[in-house]
N, C-alpha and C positions, 0 to 999 in steps of 0.2 A: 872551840874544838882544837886539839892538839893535833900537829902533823908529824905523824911519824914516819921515819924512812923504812919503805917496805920493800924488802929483795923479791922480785919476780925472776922467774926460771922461767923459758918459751925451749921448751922441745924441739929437736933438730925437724921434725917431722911436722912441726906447726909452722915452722917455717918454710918447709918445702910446698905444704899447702898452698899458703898464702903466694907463695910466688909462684906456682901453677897454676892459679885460680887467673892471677893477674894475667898471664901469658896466654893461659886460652881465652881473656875478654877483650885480647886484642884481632882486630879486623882483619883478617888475611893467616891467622895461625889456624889450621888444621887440627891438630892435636899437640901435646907432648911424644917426645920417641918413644914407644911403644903403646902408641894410639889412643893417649889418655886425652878423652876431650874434658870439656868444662862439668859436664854433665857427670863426668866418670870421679871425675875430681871430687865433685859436691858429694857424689853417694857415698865411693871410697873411705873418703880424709886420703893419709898417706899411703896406703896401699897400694904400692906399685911405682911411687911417685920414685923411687929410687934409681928406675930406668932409665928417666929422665935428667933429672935434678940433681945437685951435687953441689952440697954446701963445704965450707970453707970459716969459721968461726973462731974469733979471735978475740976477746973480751968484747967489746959494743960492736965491733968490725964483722963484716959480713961478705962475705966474695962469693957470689953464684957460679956456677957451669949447668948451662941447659941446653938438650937438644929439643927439637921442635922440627915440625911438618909442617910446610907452610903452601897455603892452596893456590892452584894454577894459576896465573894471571897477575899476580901481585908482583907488584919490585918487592923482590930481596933484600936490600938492603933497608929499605921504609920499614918494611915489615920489624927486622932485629932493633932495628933503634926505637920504633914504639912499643918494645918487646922488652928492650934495656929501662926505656923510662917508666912504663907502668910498673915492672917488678922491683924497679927503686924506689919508687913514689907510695907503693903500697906499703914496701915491706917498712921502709921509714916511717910511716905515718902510724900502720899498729903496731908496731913494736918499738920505735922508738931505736932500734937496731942504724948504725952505720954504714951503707952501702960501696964498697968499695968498689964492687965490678959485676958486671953483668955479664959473662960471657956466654955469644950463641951459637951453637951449631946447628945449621940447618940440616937435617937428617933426610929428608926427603919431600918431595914435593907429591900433594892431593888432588885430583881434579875436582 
């Protein structure tokens, strides 16, 4: 069997997913800003994820901005770095995409 080189297109908006999805599977995130939990995500797709999310794309290069609500009782700071690694980790692994930066804003805090 021949391999041929196939050009895939991923939508700004499959990419905001997948890094939403990542962000609410992490321990201590509340929602995305404007209340989007994991759940809202999964039914949505992109729908709303704009509130949040804020891509940055550059040939394979990929720079995030997200805000996130993060629940009472957690460090801060734990919280955004397992928050920086899994939406690196994920968004590199299915897409194949380059993660240059994670950036987070903590929008407010959930009991």
């Amino acid at each position: 069997m021949e391999n041929k080189n196939v050009d895939v297109k991923i939508a700004l908006d499959v990419l905001a997913v997948i890094a939403g999805l990542a962000a609410t599977e992490v321990d201590g995130v509340a929602a995305l800003s404007g209340g989007l939990t994991h759940e809202h995500i999964a039914k949505q797709n992109a729908k709303g994820l704009s509130k949040g999310i804020n891509l940055n794309v550059e040939d394979k290069n990929v720079r995030i901005n997200m805000s996130i609500v993060i629940k009472y009782g957690y460090n801060v700071k734990d919280v955004c770095g397992k928050v920086q690694d899994k939406v690196r980790t994920s968004l590199e692994n299915m897409t194949g995409f380059n993660v240059t930066g994670v950036n987070i804003n903590v929008s407010g805090l959930e009991d």
